[in-house]
ZANU-566194 format. One record per residue (C-alpha): x, y, z. Coordinates in steps of 0.05 Angstrom, whole numbers, plus 32768, in hexadecimal, padded with zeros to 4 digits. Layout:
! ZANU-566194
+------+------+------+
|    x |    y |    z |
+------+------+------+
|    X |    Y |    Z |
...
+------+------+------+
This chain:
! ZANU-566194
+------+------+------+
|    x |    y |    z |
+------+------+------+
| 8330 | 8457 | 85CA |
| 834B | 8499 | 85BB |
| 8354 | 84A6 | 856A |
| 8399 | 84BA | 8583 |
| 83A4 | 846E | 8596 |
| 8396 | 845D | 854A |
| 83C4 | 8420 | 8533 |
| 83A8 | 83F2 | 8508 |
| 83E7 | 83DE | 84F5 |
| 83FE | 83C9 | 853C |
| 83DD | 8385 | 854D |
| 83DB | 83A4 | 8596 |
| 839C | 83D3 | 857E |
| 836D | 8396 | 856E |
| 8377 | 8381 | 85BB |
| 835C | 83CD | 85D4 |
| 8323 | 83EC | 85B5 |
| 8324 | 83EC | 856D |
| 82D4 | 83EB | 8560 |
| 82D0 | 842D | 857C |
| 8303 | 844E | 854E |
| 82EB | 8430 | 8516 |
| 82AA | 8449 | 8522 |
| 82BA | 848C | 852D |
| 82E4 | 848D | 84EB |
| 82A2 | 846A | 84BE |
| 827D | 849F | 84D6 |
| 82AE | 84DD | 84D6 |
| 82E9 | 84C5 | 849D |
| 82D7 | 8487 | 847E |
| 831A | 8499 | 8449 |
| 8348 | 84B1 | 847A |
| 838E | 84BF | 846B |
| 83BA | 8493 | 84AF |
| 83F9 | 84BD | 84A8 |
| 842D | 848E | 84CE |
| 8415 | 845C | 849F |
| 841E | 847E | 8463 |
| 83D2 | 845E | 844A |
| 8389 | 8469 | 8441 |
| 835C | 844B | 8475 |
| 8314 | 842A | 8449 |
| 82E6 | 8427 | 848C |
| 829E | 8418 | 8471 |
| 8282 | 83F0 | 843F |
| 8276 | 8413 | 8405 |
| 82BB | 842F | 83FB |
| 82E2 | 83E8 | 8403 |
| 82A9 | 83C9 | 83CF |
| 82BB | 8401 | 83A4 |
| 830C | 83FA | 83A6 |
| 8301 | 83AC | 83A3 |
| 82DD | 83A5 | 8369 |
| 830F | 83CC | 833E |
| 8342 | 83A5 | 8345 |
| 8365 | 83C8 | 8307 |
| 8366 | 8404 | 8332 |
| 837C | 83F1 | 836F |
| 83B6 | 83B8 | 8365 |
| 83C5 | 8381 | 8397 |
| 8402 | 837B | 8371 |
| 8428 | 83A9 | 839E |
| 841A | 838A | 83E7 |
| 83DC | 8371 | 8404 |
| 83EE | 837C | 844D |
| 8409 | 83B2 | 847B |
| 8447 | 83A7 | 8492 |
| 8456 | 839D | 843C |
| 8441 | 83EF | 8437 |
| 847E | 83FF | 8469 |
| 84AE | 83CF | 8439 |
| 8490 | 83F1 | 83F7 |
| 8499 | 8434 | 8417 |
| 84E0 | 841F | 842B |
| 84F5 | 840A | 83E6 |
| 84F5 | 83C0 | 83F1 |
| 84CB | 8399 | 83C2 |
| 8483 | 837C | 83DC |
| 8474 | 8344 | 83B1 |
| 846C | 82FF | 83D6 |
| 848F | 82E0 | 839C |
| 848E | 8290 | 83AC |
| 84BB | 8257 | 8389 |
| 84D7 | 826A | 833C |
| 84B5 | 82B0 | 8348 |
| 8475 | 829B | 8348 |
| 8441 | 82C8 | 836F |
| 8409 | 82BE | 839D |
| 83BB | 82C5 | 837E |
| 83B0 | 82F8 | 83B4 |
| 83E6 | 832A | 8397 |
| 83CC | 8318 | 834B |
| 83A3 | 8352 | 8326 |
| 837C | 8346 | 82ED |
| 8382 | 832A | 82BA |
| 83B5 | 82F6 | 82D8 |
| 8386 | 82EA | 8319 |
| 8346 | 82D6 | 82FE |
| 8375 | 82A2 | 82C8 |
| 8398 | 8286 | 8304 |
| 8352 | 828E | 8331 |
| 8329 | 825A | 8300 |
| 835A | 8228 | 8308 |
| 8346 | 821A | 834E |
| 82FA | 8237 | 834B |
| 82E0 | 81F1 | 8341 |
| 82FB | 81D3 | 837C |
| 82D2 | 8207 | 83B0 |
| 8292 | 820E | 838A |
| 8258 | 8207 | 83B7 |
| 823F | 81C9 | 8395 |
| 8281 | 81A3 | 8399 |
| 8280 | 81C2 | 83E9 |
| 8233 | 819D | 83F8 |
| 8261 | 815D | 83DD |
| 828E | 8168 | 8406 |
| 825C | 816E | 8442 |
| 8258 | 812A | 845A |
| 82AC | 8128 | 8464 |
| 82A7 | 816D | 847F |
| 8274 | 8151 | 84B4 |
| 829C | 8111 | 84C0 |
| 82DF | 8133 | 84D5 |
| 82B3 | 8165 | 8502 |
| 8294 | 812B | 8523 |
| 82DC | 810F | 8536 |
| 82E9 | 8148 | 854F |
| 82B4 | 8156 | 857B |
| 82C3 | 8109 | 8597 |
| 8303 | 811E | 85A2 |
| 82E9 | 814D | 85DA |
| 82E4 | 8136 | 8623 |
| 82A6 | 816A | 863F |
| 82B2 | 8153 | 8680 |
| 82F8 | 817F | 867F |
| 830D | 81C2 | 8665 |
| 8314 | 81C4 | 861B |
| 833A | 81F0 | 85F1 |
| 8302 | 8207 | 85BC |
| 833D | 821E | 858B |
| 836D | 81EA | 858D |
| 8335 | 81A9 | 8595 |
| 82FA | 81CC | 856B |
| 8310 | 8203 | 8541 |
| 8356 | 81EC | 8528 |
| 8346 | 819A | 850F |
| 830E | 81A4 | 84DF |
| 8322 | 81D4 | 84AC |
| 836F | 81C2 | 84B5 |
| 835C | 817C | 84A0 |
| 832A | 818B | 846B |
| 835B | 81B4 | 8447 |
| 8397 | 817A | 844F |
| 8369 | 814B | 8434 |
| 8353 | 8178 | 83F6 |
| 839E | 8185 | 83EB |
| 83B3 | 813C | 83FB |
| 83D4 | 8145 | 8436 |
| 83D8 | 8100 | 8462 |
| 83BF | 80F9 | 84A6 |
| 8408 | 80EF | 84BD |
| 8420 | 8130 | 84A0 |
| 83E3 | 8156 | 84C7 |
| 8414 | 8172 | 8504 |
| 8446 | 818F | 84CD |
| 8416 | 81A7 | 84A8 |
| 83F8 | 81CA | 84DA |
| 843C | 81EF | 84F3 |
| 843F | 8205 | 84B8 |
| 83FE | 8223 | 84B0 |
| 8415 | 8251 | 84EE |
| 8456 | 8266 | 84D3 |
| 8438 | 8280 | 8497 |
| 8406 | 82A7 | 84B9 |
| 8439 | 82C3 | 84E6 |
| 845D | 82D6 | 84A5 |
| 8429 | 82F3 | 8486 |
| 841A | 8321 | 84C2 |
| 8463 | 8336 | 84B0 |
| 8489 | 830E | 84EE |
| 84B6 | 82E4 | 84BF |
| 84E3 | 82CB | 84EE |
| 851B | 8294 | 84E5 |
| 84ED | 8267 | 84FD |
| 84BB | 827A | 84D0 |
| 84E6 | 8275 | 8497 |
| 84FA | 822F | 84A6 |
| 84B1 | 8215 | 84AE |
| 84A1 | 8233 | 8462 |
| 84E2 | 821C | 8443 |
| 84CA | 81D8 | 8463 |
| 8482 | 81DC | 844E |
| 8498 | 81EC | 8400 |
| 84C6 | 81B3 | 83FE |
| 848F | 818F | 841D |
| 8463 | 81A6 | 83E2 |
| 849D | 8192 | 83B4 |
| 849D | 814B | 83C3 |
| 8453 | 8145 | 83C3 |
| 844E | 816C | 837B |
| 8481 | 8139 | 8365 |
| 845F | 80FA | 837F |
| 841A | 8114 | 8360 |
| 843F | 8119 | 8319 |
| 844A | 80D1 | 831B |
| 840E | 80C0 | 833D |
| 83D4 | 80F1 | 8335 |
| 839E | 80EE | 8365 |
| 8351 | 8114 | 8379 |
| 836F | 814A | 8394 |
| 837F | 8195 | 838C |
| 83C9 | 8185 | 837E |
| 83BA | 8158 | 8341 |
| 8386 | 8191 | 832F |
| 83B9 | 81C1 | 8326 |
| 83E9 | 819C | 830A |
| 83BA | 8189 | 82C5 |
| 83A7 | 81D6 | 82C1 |
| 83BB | 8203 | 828B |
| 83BD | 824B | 828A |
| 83B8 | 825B | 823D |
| 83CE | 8215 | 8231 |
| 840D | 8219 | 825B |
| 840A | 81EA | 8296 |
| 841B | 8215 | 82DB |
| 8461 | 820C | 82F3 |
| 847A | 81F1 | 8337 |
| 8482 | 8230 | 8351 |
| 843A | 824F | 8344 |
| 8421 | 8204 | 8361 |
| 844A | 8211 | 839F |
| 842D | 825B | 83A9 |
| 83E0 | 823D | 839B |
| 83EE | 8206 | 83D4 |
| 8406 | 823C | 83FC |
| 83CC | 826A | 83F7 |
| 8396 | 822D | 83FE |
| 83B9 | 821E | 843C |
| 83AB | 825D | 845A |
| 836D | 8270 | 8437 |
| 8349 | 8224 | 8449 |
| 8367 | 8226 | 848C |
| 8372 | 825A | 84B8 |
| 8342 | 8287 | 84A7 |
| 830B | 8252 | 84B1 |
| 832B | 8240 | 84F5 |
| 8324 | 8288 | 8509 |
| 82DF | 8290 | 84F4 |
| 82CC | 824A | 8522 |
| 82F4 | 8263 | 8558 |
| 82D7 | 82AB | 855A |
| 8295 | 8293 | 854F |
| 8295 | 826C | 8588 |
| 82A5 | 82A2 | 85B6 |
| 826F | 82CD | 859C |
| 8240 | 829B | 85AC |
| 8257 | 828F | 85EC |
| 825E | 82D6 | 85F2 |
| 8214 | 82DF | 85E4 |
| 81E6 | 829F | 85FE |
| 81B2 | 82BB | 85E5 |
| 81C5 | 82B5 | 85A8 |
| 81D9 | 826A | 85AA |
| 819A | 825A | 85CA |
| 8176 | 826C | 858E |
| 81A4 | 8244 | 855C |
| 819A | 820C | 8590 |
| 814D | 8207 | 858D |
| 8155 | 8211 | 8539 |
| 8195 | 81FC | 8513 |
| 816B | 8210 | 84D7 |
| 818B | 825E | 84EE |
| 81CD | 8243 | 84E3 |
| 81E0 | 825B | 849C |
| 81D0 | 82A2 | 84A9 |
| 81F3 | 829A | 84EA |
| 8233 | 828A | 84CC |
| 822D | 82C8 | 84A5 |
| 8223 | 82F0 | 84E7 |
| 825D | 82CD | 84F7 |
| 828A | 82E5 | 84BE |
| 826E | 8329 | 84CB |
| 827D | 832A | 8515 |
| 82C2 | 8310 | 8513 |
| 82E1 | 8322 | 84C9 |
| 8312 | 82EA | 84D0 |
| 8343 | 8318 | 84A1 |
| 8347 | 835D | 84BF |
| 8358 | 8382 | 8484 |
| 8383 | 837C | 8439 |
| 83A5 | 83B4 | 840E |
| 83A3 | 83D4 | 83D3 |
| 83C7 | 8404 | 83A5 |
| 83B2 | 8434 | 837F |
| 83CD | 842F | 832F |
| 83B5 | 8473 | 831A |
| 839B | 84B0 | 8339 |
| 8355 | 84AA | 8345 |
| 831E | 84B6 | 837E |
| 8300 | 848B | 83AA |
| 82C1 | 84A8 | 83C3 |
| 82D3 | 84ED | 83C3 |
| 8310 | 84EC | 83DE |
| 8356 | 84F3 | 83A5 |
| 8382 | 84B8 | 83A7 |
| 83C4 | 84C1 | 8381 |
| 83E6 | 8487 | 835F |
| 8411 | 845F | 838E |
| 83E4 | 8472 | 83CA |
| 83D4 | 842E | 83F6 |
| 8397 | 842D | 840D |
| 837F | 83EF | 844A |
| 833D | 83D4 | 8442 |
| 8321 | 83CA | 848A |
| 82F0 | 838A | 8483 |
| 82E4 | 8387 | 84D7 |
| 82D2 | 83CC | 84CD |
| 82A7 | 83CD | 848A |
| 827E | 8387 | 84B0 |
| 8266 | 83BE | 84E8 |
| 824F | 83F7 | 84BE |
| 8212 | 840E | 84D2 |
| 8201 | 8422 | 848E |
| 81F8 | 83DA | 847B |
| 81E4 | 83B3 | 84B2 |
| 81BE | 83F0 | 84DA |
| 81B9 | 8407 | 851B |
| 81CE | 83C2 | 8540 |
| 820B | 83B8 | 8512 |
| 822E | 83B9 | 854F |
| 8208 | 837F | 8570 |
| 820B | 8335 | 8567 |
| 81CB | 8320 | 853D |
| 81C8 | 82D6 | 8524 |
| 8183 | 82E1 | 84FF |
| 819E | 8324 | 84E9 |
| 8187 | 8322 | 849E |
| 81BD | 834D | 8479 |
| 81F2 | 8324 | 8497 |
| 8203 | 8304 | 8454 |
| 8219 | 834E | 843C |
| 825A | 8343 | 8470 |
| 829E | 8348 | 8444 |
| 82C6 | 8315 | 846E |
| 82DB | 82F6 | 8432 |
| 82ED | 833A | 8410 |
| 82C7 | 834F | 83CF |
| 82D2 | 834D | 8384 |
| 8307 | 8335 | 835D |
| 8328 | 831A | 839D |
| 82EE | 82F9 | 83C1 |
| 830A | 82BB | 83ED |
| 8303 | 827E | 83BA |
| 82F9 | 8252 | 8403 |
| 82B9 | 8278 | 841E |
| 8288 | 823E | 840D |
| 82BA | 8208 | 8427 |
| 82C8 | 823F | 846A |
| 8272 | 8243 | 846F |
| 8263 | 81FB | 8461 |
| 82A3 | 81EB | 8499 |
| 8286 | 8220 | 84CE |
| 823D | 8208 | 84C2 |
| 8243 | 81C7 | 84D1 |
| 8277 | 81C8 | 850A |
| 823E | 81F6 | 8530 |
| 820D | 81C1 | 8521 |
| 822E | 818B | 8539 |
| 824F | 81B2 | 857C |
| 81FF | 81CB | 8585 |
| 81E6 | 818C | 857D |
| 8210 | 8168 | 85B9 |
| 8218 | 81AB | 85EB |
| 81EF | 81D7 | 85D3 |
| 8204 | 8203 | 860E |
| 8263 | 8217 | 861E |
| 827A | 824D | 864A |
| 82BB | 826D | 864A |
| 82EA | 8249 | 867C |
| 8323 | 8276 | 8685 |
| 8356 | 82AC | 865E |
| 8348 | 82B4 | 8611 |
| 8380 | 82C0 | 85EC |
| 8383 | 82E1 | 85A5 |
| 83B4 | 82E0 | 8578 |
| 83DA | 8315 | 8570 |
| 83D3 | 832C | 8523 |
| 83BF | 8375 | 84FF |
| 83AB | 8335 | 84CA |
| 8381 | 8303 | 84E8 |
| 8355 | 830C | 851E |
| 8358 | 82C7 | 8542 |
| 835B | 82A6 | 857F |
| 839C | 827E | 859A |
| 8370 | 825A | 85D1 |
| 8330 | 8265 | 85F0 |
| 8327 | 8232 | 8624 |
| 82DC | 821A | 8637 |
| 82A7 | 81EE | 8657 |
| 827A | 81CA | 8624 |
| 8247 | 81CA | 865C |
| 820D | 8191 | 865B |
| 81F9 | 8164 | 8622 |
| 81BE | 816C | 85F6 |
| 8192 | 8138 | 8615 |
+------+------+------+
């Protein structure tokens, strides 16, 4: 791909070329200044580590995606302000984030996730039994999608019944958050809030072991949170517990198909698999990329930023620097041993609160797909999803190939 053909905020570009662009700009201008963007583009590692952990520096206040620079730029204001004004964690800065943050730390801590194992397991054995090999299967829509979608209802206390909604809904914030509100869109989350009303209210009078009856005991300096700052946590868990996990499933899946190889080894060890998940996250970087802006003038490497300057933090990009994960950073590896240094949950003060739950999820789908056919092929037309956000797949269809015998 020519640099001329540079877009990376055009969801068209992630369907071309946009490995080889990136690598050009790691090595040649790993600050660079993308003019019709009016932003700084943080291609390797060192320099998005840097700008993430100094979160006082570089504000999420102001707009975490792309499309939000255009609004800022255009006067409009950026803030995904939610029910009663309240705002999403992800646009927090400190100190406000890490008070808000702890109230929900204990529910994705990796010991409560190893609890949570043997549900996690269940739902990805119904799913699997759900699959006819003898047919073509949709690995998105029958593997990928039901396992984290119904982990995370169940954590929040969604019921089975609710699951199709709830899903809908999951979309249509997604597709919002890419910046494609559409009336559509804004029907689904006026829906899901009121939704999240009702079940906020039915939790006051009957509290229950979930996330929703977590949050509403909580106290932030001995205040307890109000509906509106509920409502934006549900939102975020949604997406956070949810679609990201789906994407790193689905994408996973077609690098292993991709690269038999690979799978064969994970097949003759499952003992691989942990590290493989981590190759995983590397290879696919489920997010492509969140902003920042800059609150003062300052440097990052040794380039100026001025106050007010956004700058995108490129995670796809920063998971294939060579200067982290060598030579082969551009290969698929699933005993590569630096894989856990991937940032595909971000870094720092915003570091995904659902990476255990997303790893635990991943890790034991794989095992339990190996287990049964340890061997799928790609049966027709992949389709991704069209997003300068996520990098997902829409529907990958494939043959799950012979049982393990």
């Amino acid at each position: 791909m020519p640099l001329s053909d540079f877009e990376p905020e055009a969801a068209a570009f992630y369907g071309r070329d946009p490995e080889h662009a990136f690598a050009h700009l790691r090595t040649h201008d790993p600050v660079s200044w993308y003019a019709p963007g009016q932003f700084w583009c943080l291609t390797r590692q060192a320099e998005i580590r840097d700008v993430s952990r100094n979160a006082r520096t570089f504000s999420s206040a102001h707009g975490i995606q792309m499309f939000q620079i255009a609004e800022a730029h255009a006067g409009k204001p950026v803030a995904a302000d939610g029910a009663d004004g309240a705002m999403s964690i992800l646009q927090m800065d400190p100190p406000e984030h890490l008070r808000h943050r702890t109230l929900v730390m204990s529910a994705f801590r990796p010991r409560y996730m190893e609890q949570l194992e043997t549900r996690i397991r269940e739902i990805a054995v119904e799913t699997l039994d759900a699959c006819d090999p003898t047919g073509e299967v949709d690995f998105v829509e029958q593997i990928a999608v039901p396992l984290p979608m119904r982990v995370i209802a169940e954590m929040i206390g969604v019921p089975p019944e609710d699951a199709g909604d709830f899903r809908r809904w999951s979309d249509s914030i997604i597709e919002a958050g890419g910046g494609g509100m559409t009336e559509q869109t804004l029907q689904d989350m006026g829906e899901l809030f009121a939704y999240f009303t009702t079940s906020i209210e039915e939790h006051h009078a009957t509290p229950r072991d979930d996330i929703i009856t977590m949050l509403l005991e909580a106290e932030i300096d001995g205040e307890c949170l109000g509906k509106g700052e509920i409502l934006m946590f549900l939102l975020t868990l949604l997406v956070a517990g949810n679609e990201t996990t789906r994407n790193l499933i689905a994408g996973g899946g077609r690098a292993l198909a991709d690269h038999p190889d690979q799978r064969a080894k994970l097949a003759v060890d499952p003992t691989l698999l942990p590290g493989a998940v981590d190759e995983m996250l590397r290879w696919v970087s489920p997010v492509r990329s969140f902003v920042r802006r800059a609150q003062v003038d300052t440097t990052i490497g040794d380039t100026p930023i001025r106050a007010e300057d956004y700058v995108v933090l490129f995670y796809g990009s920063g998971n294939r620097d060579e200067a982290v994960f060598g030579p082969t950073a551009g290969a698929f590896d699933v005993t590569r041993a630096e894989a856990f240094r991937h940032i595909a949950f971000g870094f720092g003060e915003h570091l995904c609160l659902g990476a255990a739950l997303a790893k635990v999820e991943a890790r034991v789908m794989f095992e339990e797909l190996l287990g049964r056919w340890p061997t799928w092929e790609i049966a027709g037309d992949i389709v991704p999803l069209e997003s300068c956000l996520m990098n997902g797949l829409v529907h990958m269809p494939v043959q799950l190939g012979s049982p393990r015998v």
